[in-house]
C-alpha positions in Angstrom: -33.3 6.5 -10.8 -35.6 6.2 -7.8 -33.8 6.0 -4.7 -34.0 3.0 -2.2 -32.8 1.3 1.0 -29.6 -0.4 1.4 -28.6 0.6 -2.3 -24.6 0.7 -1.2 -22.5 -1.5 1.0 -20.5 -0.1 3.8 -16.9 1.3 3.3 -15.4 0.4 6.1 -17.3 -3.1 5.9 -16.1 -3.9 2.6 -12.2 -3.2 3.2 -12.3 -5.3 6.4 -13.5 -8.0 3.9 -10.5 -7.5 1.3 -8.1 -7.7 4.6 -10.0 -10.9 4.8 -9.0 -12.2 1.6 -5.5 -11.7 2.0 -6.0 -13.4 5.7 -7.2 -16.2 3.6 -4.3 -16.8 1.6 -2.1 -17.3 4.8 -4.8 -20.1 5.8 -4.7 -21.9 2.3 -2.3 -25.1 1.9 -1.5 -24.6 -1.5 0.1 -21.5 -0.8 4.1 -21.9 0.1 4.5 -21.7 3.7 6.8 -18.7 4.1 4.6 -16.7 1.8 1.6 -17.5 3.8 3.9 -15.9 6.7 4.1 -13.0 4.8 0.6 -13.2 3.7 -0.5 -12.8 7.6 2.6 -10.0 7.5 0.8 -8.3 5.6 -2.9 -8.1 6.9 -1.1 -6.9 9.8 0.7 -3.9 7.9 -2.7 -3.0 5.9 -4.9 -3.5 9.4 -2.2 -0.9 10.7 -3.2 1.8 8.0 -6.4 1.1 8.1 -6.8 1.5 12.2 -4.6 4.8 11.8 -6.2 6.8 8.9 -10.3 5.5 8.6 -10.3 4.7 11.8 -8.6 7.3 13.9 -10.8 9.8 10.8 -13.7 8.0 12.2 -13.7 9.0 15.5 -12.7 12.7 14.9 -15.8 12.6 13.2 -17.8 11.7 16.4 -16.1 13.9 18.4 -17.1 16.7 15.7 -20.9 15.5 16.2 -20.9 16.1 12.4 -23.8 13.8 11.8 -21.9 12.8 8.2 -22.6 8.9 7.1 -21.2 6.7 5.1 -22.6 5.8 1.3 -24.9 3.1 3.0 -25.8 5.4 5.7 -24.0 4.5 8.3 -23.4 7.1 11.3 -19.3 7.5 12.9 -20.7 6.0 16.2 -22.2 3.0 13.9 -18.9 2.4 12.1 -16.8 2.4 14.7 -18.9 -0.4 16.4 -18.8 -2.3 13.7 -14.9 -1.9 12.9 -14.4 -2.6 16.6 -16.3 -6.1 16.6 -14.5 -7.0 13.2 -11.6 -6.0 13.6 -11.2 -7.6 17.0 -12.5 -11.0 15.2 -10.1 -10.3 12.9 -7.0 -9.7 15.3 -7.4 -13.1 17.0 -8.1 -15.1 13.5 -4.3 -13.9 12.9 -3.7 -15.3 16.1 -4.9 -18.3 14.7 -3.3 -18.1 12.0 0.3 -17.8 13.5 -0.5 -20.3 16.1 -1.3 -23.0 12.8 1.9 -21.8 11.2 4.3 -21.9 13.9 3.9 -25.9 14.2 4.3 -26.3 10.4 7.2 -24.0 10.3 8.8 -26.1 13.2 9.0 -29.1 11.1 10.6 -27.7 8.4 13.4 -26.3 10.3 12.4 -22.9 11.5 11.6 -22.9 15.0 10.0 -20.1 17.6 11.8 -20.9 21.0 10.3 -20.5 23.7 12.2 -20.1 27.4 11.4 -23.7 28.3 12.9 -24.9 25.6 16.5 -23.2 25.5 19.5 -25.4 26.2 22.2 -24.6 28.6 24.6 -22.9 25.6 21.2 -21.2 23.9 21.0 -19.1 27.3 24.5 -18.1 27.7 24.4 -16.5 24.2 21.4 -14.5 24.5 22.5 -13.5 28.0 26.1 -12.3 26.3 23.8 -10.6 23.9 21.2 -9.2 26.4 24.3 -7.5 28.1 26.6 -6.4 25.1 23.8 -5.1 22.8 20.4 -5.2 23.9 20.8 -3.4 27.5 23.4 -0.7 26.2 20.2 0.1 23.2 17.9 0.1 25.7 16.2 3.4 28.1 13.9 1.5 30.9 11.8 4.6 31.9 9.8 5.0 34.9 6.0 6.6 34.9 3.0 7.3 36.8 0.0 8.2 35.6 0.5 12.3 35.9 3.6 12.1 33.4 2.1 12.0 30.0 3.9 9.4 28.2 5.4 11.9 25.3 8.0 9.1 24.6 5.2 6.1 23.2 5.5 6.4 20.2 2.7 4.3 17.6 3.2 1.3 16.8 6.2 0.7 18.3 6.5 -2.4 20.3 7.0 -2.0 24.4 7.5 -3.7 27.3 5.9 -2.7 30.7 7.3 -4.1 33.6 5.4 -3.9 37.4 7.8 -3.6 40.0 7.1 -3.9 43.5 7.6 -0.9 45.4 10.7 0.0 47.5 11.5 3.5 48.7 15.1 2.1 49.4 15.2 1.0 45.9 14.4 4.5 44.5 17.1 7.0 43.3 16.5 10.3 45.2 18.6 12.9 44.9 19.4 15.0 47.8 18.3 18.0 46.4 16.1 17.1 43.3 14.8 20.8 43.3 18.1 22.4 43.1 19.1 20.3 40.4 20.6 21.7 37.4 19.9 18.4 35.8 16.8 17.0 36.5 16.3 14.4 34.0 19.0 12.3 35.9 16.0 12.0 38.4 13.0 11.4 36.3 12.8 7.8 37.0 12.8 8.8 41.1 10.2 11.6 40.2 8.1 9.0 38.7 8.2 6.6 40.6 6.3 8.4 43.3 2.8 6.1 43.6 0.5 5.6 46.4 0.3 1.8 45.1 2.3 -0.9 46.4 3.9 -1.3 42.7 5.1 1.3 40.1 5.6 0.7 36.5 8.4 1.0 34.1 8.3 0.9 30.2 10.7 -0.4 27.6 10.6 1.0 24.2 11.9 -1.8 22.3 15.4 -0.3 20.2 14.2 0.5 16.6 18.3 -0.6 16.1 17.7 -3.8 17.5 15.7 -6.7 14.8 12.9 -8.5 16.1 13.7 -11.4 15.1 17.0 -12.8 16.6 18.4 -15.7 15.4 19.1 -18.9 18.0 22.4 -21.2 17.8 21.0 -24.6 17.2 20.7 -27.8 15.4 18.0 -27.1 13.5 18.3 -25.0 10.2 17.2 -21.8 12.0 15.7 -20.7 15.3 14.7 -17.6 16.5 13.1 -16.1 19.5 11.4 -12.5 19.1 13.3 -9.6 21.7 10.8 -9.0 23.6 10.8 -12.7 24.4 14.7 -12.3 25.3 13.9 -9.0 27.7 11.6 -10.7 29.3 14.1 -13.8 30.3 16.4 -11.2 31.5 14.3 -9.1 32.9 15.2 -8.9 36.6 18.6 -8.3 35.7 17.8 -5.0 34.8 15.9 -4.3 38.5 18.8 -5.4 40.8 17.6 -6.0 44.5 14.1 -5.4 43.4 10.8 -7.9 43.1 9.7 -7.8 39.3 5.7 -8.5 39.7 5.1 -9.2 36.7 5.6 -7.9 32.7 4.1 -7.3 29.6 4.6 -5.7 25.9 2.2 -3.5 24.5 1.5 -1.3 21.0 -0.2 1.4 20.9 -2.1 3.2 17.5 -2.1 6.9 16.7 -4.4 8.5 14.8 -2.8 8.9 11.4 -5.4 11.4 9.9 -3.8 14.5 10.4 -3.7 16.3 7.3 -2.3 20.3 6.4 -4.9 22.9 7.5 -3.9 24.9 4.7 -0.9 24.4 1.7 -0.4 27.9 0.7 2.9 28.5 -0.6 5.9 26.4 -1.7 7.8 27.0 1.3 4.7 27.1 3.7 3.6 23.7 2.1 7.1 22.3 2.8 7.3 23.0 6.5 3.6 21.9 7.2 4.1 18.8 5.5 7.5 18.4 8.2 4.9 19.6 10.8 2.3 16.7 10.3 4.7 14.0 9.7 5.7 15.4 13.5 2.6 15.4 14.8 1.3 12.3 13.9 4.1 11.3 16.4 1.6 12.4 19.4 -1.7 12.4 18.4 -4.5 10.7 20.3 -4.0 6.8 21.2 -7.1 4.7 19.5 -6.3 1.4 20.0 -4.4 -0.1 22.8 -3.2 -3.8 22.0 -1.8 -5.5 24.7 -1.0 -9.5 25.7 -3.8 -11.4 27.1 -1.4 -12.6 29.6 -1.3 -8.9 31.0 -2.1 -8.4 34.9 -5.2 -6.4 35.4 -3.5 -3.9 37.0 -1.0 -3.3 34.1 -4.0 -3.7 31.8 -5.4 -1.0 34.2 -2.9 1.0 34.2 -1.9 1.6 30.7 -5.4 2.4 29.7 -5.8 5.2 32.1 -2.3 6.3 31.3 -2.9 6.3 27.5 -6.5 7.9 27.9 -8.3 4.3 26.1 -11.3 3.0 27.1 -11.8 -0.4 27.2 -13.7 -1.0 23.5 -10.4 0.3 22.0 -7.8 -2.3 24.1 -7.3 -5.3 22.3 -5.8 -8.2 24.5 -4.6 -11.0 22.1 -3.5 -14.6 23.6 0.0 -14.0 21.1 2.6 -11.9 19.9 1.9 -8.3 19.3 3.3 -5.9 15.8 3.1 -9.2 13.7 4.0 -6.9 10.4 7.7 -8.0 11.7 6.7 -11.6 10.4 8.3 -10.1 7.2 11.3 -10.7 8.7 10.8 -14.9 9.0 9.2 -15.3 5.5 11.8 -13.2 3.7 14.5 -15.8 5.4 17.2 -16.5 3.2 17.3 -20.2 1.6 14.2 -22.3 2.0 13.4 -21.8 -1.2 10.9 -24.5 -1.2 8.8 -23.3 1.1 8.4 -20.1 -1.4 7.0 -18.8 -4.3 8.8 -20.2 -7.6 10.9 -17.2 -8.9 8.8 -15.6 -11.7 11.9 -13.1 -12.8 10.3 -10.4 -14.9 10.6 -11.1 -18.7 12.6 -8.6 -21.1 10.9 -6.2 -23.4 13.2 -7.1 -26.6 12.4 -3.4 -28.2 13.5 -2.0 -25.2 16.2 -4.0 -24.2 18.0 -4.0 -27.8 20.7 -1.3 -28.4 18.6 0.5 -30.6 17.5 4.2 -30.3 14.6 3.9 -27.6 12.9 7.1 -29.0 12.9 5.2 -32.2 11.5 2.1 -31.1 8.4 4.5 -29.8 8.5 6.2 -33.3 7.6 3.1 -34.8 4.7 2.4 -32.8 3.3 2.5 -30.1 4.0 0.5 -27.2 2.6 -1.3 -24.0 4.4 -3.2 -20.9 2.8 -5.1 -17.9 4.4 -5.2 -14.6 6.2 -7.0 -13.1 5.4 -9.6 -15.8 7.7 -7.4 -18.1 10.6 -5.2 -16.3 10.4 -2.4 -15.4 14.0 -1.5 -16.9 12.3 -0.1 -19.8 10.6 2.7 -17.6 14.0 3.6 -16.3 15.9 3.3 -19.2 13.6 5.7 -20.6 14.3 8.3 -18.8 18.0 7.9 -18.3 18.6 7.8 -22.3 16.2 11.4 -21.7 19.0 12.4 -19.6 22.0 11.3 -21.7 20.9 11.9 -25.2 22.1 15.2 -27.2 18.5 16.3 -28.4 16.2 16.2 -25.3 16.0 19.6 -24.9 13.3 19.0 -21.4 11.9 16.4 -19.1 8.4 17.0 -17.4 7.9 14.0 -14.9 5.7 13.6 -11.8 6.7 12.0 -8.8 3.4 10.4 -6.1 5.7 7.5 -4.2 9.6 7.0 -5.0 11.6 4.3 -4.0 14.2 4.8 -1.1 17.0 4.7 -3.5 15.3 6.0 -6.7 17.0 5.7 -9.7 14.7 7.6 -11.9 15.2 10.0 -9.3 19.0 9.9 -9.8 17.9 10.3 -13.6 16.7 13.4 -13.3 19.8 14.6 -11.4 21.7 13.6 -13.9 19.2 15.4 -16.7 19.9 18.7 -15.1 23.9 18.2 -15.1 23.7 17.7 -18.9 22.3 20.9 -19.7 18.4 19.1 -20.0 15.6 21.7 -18.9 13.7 19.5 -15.8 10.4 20.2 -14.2 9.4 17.9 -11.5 6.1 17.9 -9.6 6.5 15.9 -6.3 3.4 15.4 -4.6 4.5 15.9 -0.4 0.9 14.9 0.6 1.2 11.2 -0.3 0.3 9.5 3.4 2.9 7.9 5.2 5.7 8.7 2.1 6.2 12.4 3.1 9.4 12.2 4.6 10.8 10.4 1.5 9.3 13.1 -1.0 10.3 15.9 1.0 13.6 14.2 0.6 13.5 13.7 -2.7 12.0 17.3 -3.3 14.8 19.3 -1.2 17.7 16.8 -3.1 16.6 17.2 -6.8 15.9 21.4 -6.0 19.4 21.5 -5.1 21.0 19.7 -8.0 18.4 22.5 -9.8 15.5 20.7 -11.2 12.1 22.9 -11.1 9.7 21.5 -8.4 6.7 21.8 -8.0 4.8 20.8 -5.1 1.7 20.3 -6.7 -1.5 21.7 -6.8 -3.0 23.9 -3.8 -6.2 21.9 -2.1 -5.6 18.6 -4.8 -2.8 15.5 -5.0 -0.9 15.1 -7.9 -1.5 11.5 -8.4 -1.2 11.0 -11.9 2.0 9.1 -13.4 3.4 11.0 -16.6 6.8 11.5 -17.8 7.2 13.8 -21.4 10.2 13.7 -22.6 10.8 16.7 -25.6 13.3 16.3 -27.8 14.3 18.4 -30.5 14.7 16.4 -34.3 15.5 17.2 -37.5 11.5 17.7 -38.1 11.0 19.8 -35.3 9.6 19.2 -31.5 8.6 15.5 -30.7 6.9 14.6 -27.2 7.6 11.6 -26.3 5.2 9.7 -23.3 5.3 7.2 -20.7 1.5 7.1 -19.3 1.1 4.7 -16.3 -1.2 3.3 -13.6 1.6 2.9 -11.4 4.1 5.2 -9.5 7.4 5.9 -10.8 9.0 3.5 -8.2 11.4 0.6 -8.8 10.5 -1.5 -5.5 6.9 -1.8 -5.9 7.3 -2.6 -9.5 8.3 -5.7 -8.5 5.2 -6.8 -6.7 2.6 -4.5 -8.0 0.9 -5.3 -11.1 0.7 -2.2 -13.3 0.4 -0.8 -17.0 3.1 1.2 -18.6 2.6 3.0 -21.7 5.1 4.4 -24.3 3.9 6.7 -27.3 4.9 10.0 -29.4 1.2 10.4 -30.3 1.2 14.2 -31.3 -2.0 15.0 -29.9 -1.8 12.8 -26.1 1.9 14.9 -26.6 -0.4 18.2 -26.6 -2.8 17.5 -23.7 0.0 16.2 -21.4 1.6 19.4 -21.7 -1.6 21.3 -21.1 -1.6 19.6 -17.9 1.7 20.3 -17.0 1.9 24.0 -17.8 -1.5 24.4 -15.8 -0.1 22.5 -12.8 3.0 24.5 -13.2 1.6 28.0 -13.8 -1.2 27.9 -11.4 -3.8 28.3 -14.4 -6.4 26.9 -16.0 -6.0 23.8 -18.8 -6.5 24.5 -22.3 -9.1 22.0 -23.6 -7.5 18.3 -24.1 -8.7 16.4 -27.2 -8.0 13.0 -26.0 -7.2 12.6 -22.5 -9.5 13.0 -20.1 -8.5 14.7 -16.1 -9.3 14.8 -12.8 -10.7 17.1 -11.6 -11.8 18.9 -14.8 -13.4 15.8 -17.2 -12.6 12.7 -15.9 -16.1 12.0 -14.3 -17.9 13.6 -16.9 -15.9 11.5 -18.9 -16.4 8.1 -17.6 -20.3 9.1 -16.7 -20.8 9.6 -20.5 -19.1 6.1 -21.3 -21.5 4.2 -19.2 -24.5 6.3 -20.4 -23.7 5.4 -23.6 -23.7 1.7 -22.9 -27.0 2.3 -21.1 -28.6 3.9 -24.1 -27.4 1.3 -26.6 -29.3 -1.4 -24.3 -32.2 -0.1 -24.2 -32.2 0.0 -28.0 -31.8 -3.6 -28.2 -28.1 -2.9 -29.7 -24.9 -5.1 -27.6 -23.3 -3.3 -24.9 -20.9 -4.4 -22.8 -18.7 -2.5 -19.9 -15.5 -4.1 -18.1 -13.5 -2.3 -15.8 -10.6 -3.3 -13.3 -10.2 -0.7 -10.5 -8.9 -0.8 -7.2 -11.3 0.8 -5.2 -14.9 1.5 -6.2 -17.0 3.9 -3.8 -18.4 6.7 -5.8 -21.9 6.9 -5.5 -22.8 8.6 -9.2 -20.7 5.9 -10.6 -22.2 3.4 -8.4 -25.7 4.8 -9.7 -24.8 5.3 -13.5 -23.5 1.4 -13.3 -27.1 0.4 -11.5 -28.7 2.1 -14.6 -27.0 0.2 -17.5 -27.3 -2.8 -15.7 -31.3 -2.6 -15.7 -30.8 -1.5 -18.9 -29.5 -4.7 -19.7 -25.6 -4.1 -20.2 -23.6 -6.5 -19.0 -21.1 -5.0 -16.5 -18.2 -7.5 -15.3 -15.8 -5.4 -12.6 -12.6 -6.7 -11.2 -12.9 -4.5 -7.7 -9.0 -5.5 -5.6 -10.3 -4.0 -2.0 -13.1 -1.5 -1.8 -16.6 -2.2 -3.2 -19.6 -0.2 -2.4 -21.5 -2.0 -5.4 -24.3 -4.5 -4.3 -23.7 -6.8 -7.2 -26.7 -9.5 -8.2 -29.7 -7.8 -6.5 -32.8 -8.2 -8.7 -34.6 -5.1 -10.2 -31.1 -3.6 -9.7 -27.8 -5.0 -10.2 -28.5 -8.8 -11.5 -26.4 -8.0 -14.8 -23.4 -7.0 -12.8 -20.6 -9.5 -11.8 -18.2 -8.4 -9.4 -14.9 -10.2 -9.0 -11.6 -9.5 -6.7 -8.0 -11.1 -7.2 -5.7 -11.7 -4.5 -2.6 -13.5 -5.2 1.3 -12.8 -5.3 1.5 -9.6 -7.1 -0.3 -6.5 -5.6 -3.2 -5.9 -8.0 -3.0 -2.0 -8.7 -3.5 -1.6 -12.7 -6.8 0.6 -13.5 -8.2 -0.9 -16.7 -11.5 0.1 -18.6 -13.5 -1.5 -21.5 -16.5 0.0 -23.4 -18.2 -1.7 -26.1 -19.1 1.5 -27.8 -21.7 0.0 -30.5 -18.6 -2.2 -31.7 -16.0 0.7 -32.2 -14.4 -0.6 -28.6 -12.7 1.7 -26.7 -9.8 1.3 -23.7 -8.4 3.2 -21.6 -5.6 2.8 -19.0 -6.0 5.5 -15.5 -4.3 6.7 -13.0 -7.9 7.3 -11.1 -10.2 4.5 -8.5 -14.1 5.2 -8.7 -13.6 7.3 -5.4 -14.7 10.7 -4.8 -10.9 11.4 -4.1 -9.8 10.3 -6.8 -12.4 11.8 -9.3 -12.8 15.7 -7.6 -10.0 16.1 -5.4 -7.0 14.7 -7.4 -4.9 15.3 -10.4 -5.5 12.1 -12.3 -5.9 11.0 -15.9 -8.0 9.3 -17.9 -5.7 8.2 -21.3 -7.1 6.2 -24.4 -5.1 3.5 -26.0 -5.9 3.3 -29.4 -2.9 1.4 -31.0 -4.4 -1.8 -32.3 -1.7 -4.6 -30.9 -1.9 -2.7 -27.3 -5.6 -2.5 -26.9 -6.0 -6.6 -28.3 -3.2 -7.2 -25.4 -4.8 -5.0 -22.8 -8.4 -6.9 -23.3 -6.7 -10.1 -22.7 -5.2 -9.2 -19.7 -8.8 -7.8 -18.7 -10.7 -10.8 -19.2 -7.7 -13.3 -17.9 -9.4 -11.9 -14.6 -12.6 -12.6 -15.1 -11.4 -16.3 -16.4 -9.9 -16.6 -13.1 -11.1 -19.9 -10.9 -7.9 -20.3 -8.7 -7.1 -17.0 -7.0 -10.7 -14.9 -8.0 -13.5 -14.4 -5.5 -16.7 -13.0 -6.6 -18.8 -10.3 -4.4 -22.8 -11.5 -3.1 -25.0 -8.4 -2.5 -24.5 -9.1 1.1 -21.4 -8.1 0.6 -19.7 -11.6 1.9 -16.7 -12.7 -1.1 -17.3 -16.7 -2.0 -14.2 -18.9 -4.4 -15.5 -18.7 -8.4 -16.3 -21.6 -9.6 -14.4 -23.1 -12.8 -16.0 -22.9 -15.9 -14.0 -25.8 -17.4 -11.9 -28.8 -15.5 -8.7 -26.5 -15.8 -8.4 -24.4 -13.2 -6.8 -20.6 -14.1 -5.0 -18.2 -12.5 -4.6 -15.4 -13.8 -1.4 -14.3 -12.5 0.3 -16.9 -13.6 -1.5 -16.9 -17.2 0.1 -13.4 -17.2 3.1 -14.1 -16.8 3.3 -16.8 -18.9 2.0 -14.7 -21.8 5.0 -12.1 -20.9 7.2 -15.3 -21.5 5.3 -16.1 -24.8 5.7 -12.5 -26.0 9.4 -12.7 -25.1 9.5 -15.6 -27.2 8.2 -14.4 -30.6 10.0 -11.3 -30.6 12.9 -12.9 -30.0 12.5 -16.0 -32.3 10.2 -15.4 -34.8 8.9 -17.2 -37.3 10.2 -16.8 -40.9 9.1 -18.7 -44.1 11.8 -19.1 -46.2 10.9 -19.9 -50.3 13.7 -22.5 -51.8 13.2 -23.0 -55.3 13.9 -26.5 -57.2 16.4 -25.5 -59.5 17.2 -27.7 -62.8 20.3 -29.8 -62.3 
């Protein structure tokens, strides 16, 4: 295909437009109030990430004068313009945001104080506090701008405090050079300044919460600490002028990866060695309170090394990601979502054999419409049952307090043969997996740390049990990670079979990964890196070739993340061809959708609502013999070369009827669906009919209605007449 301009939007554009979205649910009014406080909660956690990985990768880039672009073209300097401008938009828009939600939060009993505002009693109890808890947690430390400031850590919260200068209010030691301890002095050492003020910074106690609760006659009040240090702050400078004060945040760069993962033991204590240094690595954004002095402002800049593009002053509270704390209040429930409790999966939560319920046929769940009980019953009746002779089972993002985890433990204790890979290079969860990985070594399950120069990202569990016919596999096969927390709020695919020959290729895989070798030729799964693109590439070419016969083709696809540029141009080619490609896209989209001559048969569609959309889904006519597939994989480079992913087909009749309607109840979608313009702006869908849909709740009432026939069904019942 002939190449052209402005063929692909930017990356870095396009996420800062799904953080929009979700922005956008905390602005709607038909969204319950608290979770619209968790809705700005959580643009704040994602525009976190985003700042500490793509951006922080962004400018190591410049700084490596690499001249690499992005899939539209853009240059490092270019990008990080562009994030600076939009992401400073979107800081103060969350501003906004709080600043609209405060007042409606006030009136139905949960109310920010502010000092103003405090009664006479209100005072005396944080003052009691201030001096019994929050003083004794805190270490004020004094600093000048030739102490590097080892003890900032990102984004934590901190208060800077300008005090005018005193020499008689400075604690000099005699002898500070003969001083066997000379940390006692560092607050004289550095307090040394040619200025006529010195500075002091309070890292607010991670012990401490941020939100602290108020006595008062409303349900619940609450002022944040900071707000509380800052009422008492001259206590803590006796005899001394306190100019003024300030908190600040600063971000690290978070893309510090392992220079090289050779070895287990190597790959173990480099994995401990970047989750250290992440702890110190350059300072790339500076946000601080618009209410700052210029010579704090000043001052923390120089002494963090930040120019002033990369200081963000905003006119409210900083680290708003602690909003979780006020929208997960307890009570209120009516200013929250309507409990949606996930429904039962009747096969699985009978007493029957649960090997013998995936005998019979094979089986599919959606979370958290369904629970995810079945997953972990799974693999604790693997542990428990006389005949599993082995367990294979990967492990990309556990839960704190992991049960399937525990299940494994347990596995080994019963004489079961248990081979784990734990990735350790999942960002931001590798002190948890190293956890996990040193605990379930020790009670003598096999790990593996994955795959030297790759992530291990795809979900699999075989469980091999020995019958009276010989060897059965037995499979879960997932989109989501094997973790019990975010099954609750992400919305995944879990599927259960004993098919003999997925059995086959999902041991293939695991002895490759295991023994360092190369994969014996899989018959029906597909993997990354070996087939997977090949594999999806030869899908859409075959919808493309069908078109241009004049025969139906049709491709539907639900991915998180869509940025591979082959893909990208295969999907360009079937649309001219005249296929009609509809894609459900949650956050990154590369795609120019609806560009004449180009991409006018492609649709492109992105739900935002309660649950976390996660589930990779993919439809291809075929010439009428339709086939589906669930993955592990996004269209990303990543994910296709550079990751152990798979690709598995779902061929069971009843799953793959079940797993269409779930892929088309998105594209029905009018209530919580946007759909991408080739400008790369998001607008609301329109309703086809009067009735509006949402497909998140459509889901979940079908989970109900499945519930329902399984557990009652229908029976006819023939009564003859019988002579009297």
């Amino acid at each position: 295909m002939k190449k052209k301009k402005n063929l692909y939007l930017p990356r870095e554009a396009s996420w800062i437009e799904f953080n929009k979205r979700v922005l956008d649910r905390a602005f709607m009014e038909s969204v319950p109030l608290l979770e619209r406080v968790k809705f700005l909660a959580i643009t704040a956690s994602n525009l976190d990430e985003f700042m500490m990985v793509r951006f922080g990768g962004l400018k190591m880039v410049k700084r490596s004068s690499s001249g690499i672009t992005d899939i539209s073209g853009l240059d490092a300097n270019e990008q990080i313009k562009m994030i600076r401008e939009r992401v400073r938009d979107m800081q103060n828009r969350q501003i906004d945001c709080l600043g609209e939600l405060l007042p409606k939060l006030a009136e139905c009993g949960i109310r920010k104080l502010g000092r103003t505002e405090l009664s006479d009693i209100q005072r005396d109890f944080l003052r009691s506090h201030f001096e019994s808890e929050i003083v004794t947690s805190m270490a004020p430390i004094g600093v000048d701008e030739s102490h590097p400031p080892a003890f900032i850590r990102g984004l934590r919260l901190h208060v800077c405090v300008r005090i005018k200068d005193s020499k008689e209010s400075r604690l000099i030691p005699k002898d500070a050079a003969t001083s066997e301890d000379s940390s006692l002095y560092a607050e004289a050492d550095a307090a040394k300044t040619d200025s006529a003020h010195r500075f002091v910074i309070i890292p607010l106690p991670r012990n401490l919460a941020r939100v602290w609760a108020v006595p008062t006659s409303d349900q619940y009040s609450f002022m944040f600490l900071e707000d509380i240090i800052g009422l008492f702050v001259e206590d803590l400078f006796p005899g001394q002028e306190v100019l003024d004060w300030t908190t600040f945040r600063v971000t690290r760069n978070g893309d510090v990866v392992l220079a090289d993962d050779d070895g287990r033991a190597d790959l173990l204590r480099g994995m401990e060695e970047v989750i250290e240094a992440r702890k110190m690595t350059d300072c790339i954004r500076l946000e601080i309170s618009s209410k700052a002095s210029k010579a704090t402002g000043r001052f923390l800049q120089k002494l963090l090394n930040v120019e002033e593009p990369d200081t963000y002053r905003l006119a409210g509270p900083l680290a708003l990601v602690d909003l979780f704390a006020i929208g997960g209040l307890p009570g209120f429930q009516h200013l929250k979502n309507e409990p949606w409790p996930p429904h039962g999966v009747p096969e699985f939560d009978r007493d029957d054999d649960i090997f013998a319920t995936i005998a019979q046929k094979d089986r599919l769940i959606h979370h958290p419409y369904q629970s995810y009980d079945a997953v972990v019953n799974f693999i604790r009746a693997a542990a428990t049952d006389d005949r599993v002779i082995a367990i294979k089972q990967t492990l990309y993002r556990t839960a704190r307090d992991s049960e399937i985890a525990a299940a494994l433990e347990t596995a080994v204790a019963n004489g079961k043969n248990v081979t784990c890979i734990v990735e350790l290079k999942a960002r931001f969860d590798e002190a948890r997996n190293i956890e996990w990985a040193k605990r379930l070594e020790a009670a003598g399950v096999d790990v593996i740390y994955g795959v030297r120069g790759l992530k291990t990202h795809a979900k699999m569990c075989v469980v091999i049990r020995k019958e009276a016919t010989g060897i059965q596999r037995y499979m879960h096969l997932a989109t989501g990670n094997y973790n019990e927390s975010t099954a609750r709020v992400y919305s995944d695919v879990s599927f259960f079979t004993c098919d003999e020959q997925l059995g086959r290729d999902a041991v293939h895989l695991f002895n490759a990964i295991t023994g360092l070798s190369v994969p014996q030729s899989m018959g029906k799964i597909a993997a990354a890196p070996i087939n997977l693109r090949e594999t999806t590439l030869e899908y859409i070419q075959f919808e493309t070739e069908s078109a241009r016969q004049g025969n139906a083709a049709a491709i539907r696809v639900k991915v998180n993340s869509l940025v591979d540029r082959e893909i990208i141009d295969a999907l360009y080619e079937a649309s001219q061809a005249g296929v009609e490609v509809r894609l459900n896209v949650r956050g990154l989209c590369c795609l120019m959708p609806g560009k004449k001559g180009m991409s006018e048969n492609i649709r492109v569609i992105s739900v935002v609502d309660r649950f976390l959309e996660h589930s990779r889904i993919f439809y291809f006519y075929h010439g009428g013999d339709e086939k589906m597939f669930i993955s592990s994989a996004d269209w990303m480079g990543r994910n296709l070369d550079r990751r152990v992913e798979l690709l598995v087909p779902i061929e069971d009749r009843d799953c793959k009827n079940r797993l269409l309607k779930i892929l088309n109840s998105y594209f029905n979608d009018s209530e919580s669906a946007t759909e991408l313009m080739s400008d790369g702006s998001y607008v609301p869908v329109e309703p086809k009919k009067k009735r509006q849909i949402r497909s998140q709740q459509w889901l979940y009432e079908e989970a109900g209605q499945l519930l329902k026939a399984s557990t009652n069904p229908r029976t006819t019942v023939f009564q003859p007449h019988r002579p009297g």
